[in-house]
N, C-alpha and C positions, 0 to 999 in steps of 0.2 A: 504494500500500500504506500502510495506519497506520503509524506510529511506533512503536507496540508492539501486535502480535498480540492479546496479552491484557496489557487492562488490573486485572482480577481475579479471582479462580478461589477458589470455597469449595466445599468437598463436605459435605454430608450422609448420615448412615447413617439415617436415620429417615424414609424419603424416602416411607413407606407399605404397605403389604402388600403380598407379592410383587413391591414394587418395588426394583430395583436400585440398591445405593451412587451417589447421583449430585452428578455436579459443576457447577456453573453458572460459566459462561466470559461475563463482560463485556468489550464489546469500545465504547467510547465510550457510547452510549445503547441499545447493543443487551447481548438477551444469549440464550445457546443451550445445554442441557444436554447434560452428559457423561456417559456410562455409565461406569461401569468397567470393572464384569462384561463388557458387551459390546465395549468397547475401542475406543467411535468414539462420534461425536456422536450423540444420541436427537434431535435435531432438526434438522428440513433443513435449516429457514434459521433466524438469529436473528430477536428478536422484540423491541420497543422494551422499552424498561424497563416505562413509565409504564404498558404495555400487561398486561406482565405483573404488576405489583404497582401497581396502581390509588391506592394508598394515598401510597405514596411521594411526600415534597414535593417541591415544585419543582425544588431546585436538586440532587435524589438522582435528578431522573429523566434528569439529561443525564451521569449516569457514576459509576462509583464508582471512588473515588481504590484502597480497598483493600477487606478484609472476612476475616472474623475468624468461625469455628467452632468451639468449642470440647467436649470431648466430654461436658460436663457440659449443658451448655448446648445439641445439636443437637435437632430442628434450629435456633432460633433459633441469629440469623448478627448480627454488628457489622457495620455499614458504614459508611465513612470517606469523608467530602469534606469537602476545605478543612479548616475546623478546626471541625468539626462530628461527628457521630456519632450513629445509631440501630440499635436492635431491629429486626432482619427477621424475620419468620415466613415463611419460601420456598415454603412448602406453601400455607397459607389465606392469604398475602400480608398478615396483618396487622403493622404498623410502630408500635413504642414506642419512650417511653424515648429523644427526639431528646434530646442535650446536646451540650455540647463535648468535644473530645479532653482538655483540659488537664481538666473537671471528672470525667470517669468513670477517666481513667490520671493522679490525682494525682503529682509529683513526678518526670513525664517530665527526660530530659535537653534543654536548651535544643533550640528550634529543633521538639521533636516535636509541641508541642501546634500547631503550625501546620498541621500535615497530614503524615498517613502513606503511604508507598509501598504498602509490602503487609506484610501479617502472619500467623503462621503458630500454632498450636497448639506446645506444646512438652509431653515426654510426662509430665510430671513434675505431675500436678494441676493448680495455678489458674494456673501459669505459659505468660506468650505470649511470641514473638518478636515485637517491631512493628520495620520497618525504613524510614530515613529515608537519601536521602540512599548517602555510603556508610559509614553507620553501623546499629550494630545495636544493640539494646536487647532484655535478658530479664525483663519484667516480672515478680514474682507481684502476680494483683489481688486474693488473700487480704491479705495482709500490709497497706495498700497501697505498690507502690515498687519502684524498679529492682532489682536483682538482678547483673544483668552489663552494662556496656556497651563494645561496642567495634566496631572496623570491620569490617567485612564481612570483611574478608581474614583477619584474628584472628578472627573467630566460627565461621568455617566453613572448617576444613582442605581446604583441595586446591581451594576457589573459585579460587586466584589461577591456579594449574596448570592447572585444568582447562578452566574461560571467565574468561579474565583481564581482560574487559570486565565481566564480572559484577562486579566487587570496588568497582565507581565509581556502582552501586545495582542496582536490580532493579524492574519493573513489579508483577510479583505473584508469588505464593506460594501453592502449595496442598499437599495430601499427600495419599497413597494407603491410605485405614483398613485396606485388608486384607492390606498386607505393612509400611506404616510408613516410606515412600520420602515424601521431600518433593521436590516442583519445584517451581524456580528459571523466571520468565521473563522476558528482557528483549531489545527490538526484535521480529526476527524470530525468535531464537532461543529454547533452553530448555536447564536441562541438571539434574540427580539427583542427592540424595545419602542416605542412612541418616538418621533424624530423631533416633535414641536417641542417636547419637554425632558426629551433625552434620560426616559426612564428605561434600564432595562426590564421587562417583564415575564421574559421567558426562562428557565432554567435551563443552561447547556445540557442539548440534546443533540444525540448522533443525527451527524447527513447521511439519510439512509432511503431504501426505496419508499419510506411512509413520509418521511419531513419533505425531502425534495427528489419526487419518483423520476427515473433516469436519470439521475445526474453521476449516480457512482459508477452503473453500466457505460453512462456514455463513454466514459474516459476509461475504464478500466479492462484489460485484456483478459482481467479473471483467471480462473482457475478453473481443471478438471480436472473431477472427483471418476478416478476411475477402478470397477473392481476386477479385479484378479484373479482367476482361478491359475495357480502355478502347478509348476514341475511335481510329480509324483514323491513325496519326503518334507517337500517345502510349505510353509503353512499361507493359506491364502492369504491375501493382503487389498489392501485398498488404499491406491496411492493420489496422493495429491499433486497433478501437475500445471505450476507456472503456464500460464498459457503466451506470459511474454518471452520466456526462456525456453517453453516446452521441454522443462526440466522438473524433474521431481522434486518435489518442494520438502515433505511429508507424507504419512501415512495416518489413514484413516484410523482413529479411536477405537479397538473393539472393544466391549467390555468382557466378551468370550471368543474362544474362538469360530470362527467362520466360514461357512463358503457356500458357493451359488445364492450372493444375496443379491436383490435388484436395487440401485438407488435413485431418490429423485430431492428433486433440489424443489423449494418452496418457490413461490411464484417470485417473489422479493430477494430470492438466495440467498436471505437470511441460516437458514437451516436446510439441512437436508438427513433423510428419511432413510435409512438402510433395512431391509428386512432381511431375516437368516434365517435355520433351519429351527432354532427355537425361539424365534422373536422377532422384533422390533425395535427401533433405538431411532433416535434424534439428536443431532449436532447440530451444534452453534457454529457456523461456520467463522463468525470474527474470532472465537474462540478456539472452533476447534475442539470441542470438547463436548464429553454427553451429558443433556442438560433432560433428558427422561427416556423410557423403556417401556417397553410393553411385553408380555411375556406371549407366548401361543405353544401349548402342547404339544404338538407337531408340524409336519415340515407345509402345513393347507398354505402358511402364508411365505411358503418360499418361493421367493422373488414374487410375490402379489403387486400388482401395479397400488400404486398412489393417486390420490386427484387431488384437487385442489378448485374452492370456491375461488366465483369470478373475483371476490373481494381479497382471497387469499387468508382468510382469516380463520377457515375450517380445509380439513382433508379428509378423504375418506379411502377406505379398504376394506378388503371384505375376509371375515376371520371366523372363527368358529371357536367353541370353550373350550371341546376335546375331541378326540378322534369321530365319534360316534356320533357328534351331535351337529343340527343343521346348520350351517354356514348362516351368517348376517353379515351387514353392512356398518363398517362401525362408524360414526360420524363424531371427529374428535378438534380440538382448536390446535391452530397453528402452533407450534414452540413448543408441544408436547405430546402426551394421548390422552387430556381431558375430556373424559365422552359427555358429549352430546345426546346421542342416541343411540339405537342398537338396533335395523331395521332387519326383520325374520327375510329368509332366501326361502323359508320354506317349502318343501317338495317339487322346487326347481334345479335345485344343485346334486351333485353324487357325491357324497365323502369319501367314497372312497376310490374314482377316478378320481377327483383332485390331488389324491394324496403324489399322483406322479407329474400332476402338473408345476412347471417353472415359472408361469406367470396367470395371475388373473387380470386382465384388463379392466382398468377402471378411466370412465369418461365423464369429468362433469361438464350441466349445463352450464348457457349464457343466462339464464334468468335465477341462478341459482334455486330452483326448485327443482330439477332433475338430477340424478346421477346413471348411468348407464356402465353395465358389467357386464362381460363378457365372460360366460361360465359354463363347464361341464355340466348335463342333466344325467337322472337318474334312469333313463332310456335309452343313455347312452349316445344321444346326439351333443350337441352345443346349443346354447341359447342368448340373444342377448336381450338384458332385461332393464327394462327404465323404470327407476325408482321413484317414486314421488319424495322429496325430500319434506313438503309440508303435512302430507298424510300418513308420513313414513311406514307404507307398502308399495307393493311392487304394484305398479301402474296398468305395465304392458308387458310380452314376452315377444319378441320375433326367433323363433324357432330355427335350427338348422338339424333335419332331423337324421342326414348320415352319421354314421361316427366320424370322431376324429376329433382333434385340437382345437380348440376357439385361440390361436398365437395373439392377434389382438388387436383395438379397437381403437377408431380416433374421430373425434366428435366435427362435425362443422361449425363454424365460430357462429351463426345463425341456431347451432340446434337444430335443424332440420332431417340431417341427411348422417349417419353413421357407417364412416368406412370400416370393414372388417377384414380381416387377414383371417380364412380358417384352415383347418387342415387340408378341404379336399381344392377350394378355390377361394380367389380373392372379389370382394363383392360390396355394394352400396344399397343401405335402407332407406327408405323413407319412412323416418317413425312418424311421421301425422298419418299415413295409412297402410304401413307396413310392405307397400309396393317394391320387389327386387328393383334396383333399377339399372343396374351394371352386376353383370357375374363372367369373370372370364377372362378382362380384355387383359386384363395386368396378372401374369406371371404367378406362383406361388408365393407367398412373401410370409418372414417372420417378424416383421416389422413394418406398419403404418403409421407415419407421422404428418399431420399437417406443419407445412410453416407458421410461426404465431399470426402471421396477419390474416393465415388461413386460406392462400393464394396459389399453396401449390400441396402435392401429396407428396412428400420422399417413403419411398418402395424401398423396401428391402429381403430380395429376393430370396430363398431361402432352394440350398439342393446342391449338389455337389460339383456344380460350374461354376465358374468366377463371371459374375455378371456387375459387378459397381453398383453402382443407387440408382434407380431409377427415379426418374421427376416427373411426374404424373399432374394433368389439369382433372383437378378433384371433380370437374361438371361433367365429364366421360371418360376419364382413366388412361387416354390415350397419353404415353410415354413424350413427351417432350423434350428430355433432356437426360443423356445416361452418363453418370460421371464416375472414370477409375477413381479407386480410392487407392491402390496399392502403392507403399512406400516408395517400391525401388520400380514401376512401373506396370502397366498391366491393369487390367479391370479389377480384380480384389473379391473379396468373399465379404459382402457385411453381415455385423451382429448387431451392435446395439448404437442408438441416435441417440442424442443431446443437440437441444440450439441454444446459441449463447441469448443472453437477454433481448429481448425483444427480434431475433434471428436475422441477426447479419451474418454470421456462421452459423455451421453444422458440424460436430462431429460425429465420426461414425468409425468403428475398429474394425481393420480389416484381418482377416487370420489366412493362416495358412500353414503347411507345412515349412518350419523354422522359421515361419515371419510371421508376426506380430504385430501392430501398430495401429494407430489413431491419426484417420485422413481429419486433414483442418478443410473445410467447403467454404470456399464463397459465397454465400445462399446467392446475390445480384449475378455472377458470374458463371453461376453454377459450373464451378472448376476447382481440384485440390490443390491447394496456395503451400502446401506444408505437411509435412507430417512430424508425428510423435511416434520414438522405437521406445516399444516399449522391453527388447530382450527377449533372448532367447530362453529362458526361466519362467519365462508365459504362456501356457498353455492356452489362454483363451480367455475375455473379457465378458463378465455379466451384468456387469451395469454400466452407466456414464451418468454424471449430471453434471450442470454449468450452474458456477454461481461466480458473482462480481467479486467476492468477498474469499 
């Protein structure tokens, strides 16, 4: 992780017609816009400086120390490195007016014209905040000349109370034009106060996917959580790899030992979920560490799929007490296995074909009142079954009455239409009237995943040829796009998907006789930009998840 989250943050109101108040969040050489209006980052990933303002000299395109909006003046923006300072125009990118800090804020207090932290508009005309250090300075650059100075702690009421690390400086500084709220940022955290009266009011809370959603995806190459089944002697593992080094960072926490567990990362990547042959567990991923457990009798919930509400604030899976007894749906809150509910599968599932199955598919709705599972019946077909989450019973059943596998299930981001992977074919429902509506066109597959925005199907074919991923238009299955995954060249054999936040990548592990590894996809390019070896000590990958964190 950086040292500081955000190293600058300026917003503009002037940002264009019908375009919304926006913020620009620099984060080292990168940087990614803020909406307001819509309350999370306009851009997936960030984007180098030099890239985005072409103009910018050399030594302004590896960061900006601070930057300065002022409402006279939006949108041109100040921006501060070292002890230097220039005109940004954020819109047409053009850059004036380079000087020094000490020649454009004459008669700073010692120590400022060296370089500024961050700085802030103040509501009173031509007056700014610049902060150094843990001091603060209230310019007017009418007049020219200071106005007030003093330390953080004296400038701003209830800083020391509220984030009492904040009062020894601060990374950056921005404000919200359409209530008049200024944030404070420093390390990983952030915290709020009133600008007119420069109260702080918030207590230093993590920049996370809840305070400011995409801001730590945008910037961050993250991390894969990937599980391991090894060499014959060697005990499973579940490793942690860098996804900027594509180096192994770590390994997964177990609290037992493990294997054939499936895992999945929370919507936020805050946390992720591993299931094993006797349980369940959940990791902090800033930590790193197991923060709850769930225990299960037998191996029903080995590798069982995870869902996760649209809100992300509940998951669900489906588990049973003991060998004998009927499968349910367990409905529990995020960050642990607080239950919620406990919703009967009753005389739809078989206990004991599940006992050899590696996955249950679980799909939730867009309106969070459904959940959909993918399961063995006691007839010895598969079935998929939609859940009512507010009458908690089982809704509907669309039946598949051959034998074989239900491999698994991926929802349309509408709700409408559920793609299925089963044993004998690959095929699409329509759960408002249960109509087949594709069986066939796409290959055998042990894996269906939508992209998040839900634009395309990644296929993964399943059989003993090297076929790569297939990229499937979800509206008739027909193949679009086949992409190798294999390290050292070649189409590849895939196992299991992961897409990074919001899915500008895919990864997906390709196996083979003495190769091993995890293709990095360009989801926009559909092409692999990279791999990860993961050694000859790997027998084979059963899970992946991506998280920022």
């Amino acid at each position: 992780m950086p040292e500081n989250q955000v190293d600058a943050f300026f917003t503009i109101t002037n940002a264009g017609p019908g375009v919304e108040q926006t913020g620009f969040v620099v984060q080292g050489d990168q940087v990614a816009r803020y909406g307001w209006a819509s309350g999370r980052m306009l851009d997936l990933n960030a984007m180098p400086l030099a890239e985005r303002w072409p103009q910018l000299p050399t030594a302004f395109r590896a960061g900006f120390d601070a930057t300065l909006t002022t409402p006279a003046d939006d949108p041109w923006t100040l921006v501060f490195r070292g002890t230097r300072c220039l005109r940004l125009h954020p819109i047409d990118g053009t850059v004036a007016e380079e000087t020094t800090i000490a020649a454009r804020f004459p008669g700073l207090p010692a120590g400022f014209e060296a370089g500024i932290d961050a700085a802030l508009p103040a509501t009173s005309g031509n007056q700014v905040y610049l902060f150094r250090g843990n001091s603060c300075v209230l310019y007017d650059q009418r007049a020219p000349g200071p106005v007030e100075t003093r330390t953080l702690a004296a400038m701003w009421p209830q800083l020391q109370a509220k984030a009492p690390a904040f009062v020894n400086g601060i990374s950056a500084a921005t404000y919200d034009p359409r209530n008049g709220e200024f944030h404070f940022f420093r390390g990983g955290d952030y915290t709020t106060g009133v600008l007119a009266t420069r109260t702080v009011t918030r207590n230093a809370a993590p920049i996370d996917d809840t305070s400011w959603p995409g801001l730590v995806p945008a910037f961050a190459t993250g991390f894969l959580y990937v599980s391991l089944m090894m060499n014959p002697g060697a005990r499973d593992d579940t490793r942690i790899f860098d996804l900027g080094t594509r180096a192994a960072v770590g390994s997964f926490p177990h609290p037992r030992p493990m294997r054939y567990n499936a895992i999945t990362a929370s919507p936020d990547g805050r946390y992720v979920y591993a299931c094993k042959v006797d349980g369940r567990f959940c990791v902090e991923t800033a930590t790193r560490k197991v923060v709850a457990e769930f225990a299960e009798n037998m191996p029903w919930g080995m590798g069982s799929g995870v869902a996760f509400s649209p809100e992300g604030d509940r998951h669900y899976f489906v588990t049973r007490a003991d060998r004998n007894a009927d499968p349910y749906l367990e409905v529990c809150r995020v960050g642990g296995f607080d239950s919620l509910a406990r919703i009967p599968l009753r005389g739809y599932a078989d206990p004991e074909a599940a006992v050899a199955l590696k996955r249950t598919s679980v799909a939730a709705g867009p309106d969070g009142r459904s959940v959909f599972v993918g399961i063995d019946t006691r007839a010895g077909g598969s079935v998929v079954l939609e859940i009512d989450l507010h009458l908690n019973e089982v809704r509907q059943a669309f039946g598949y009455p051959d034998p074989g596998r239900m491999y698994s299930i991926t929802l349309a981001p509408d709700g409408t239409i559920v793609h299925v992977a089963h044993a004998k074919e690959t095929l699409a429902i329509d759960v408002r009237s249960g109509v087949v509506l594709r069986r066939g066109v796409l290959p055998l597959c042990s894996r269906l995943e939508l992209t998040p925005d839900g634009r395309e199907l990644y296929s993964l074919p399943r059989g003993p040829e090297e076929s790569g991923v297939l990229v499937a238009d979800p509206a008739n299955h027909q193949v679009r796009y086949r992409i190798p995954i294999k390290a050292g060249g070649g189409l590849g054999k895939p196992g299991e998907i992961a897409f990074s936040h919001r899915g500008a990548y895919a990864y997906v592990n390709a196996t083979g006789v003495y190769e091993s590894s995890i293709a990095i996809i360009d989801v926009a390019q559909h092409r692999r930009i990279a791999s990860i070896e993961l050694g000859a000590d790997v027998v084979g990958v059963q899970g992946l998840a991506y998280s920022p964190y």
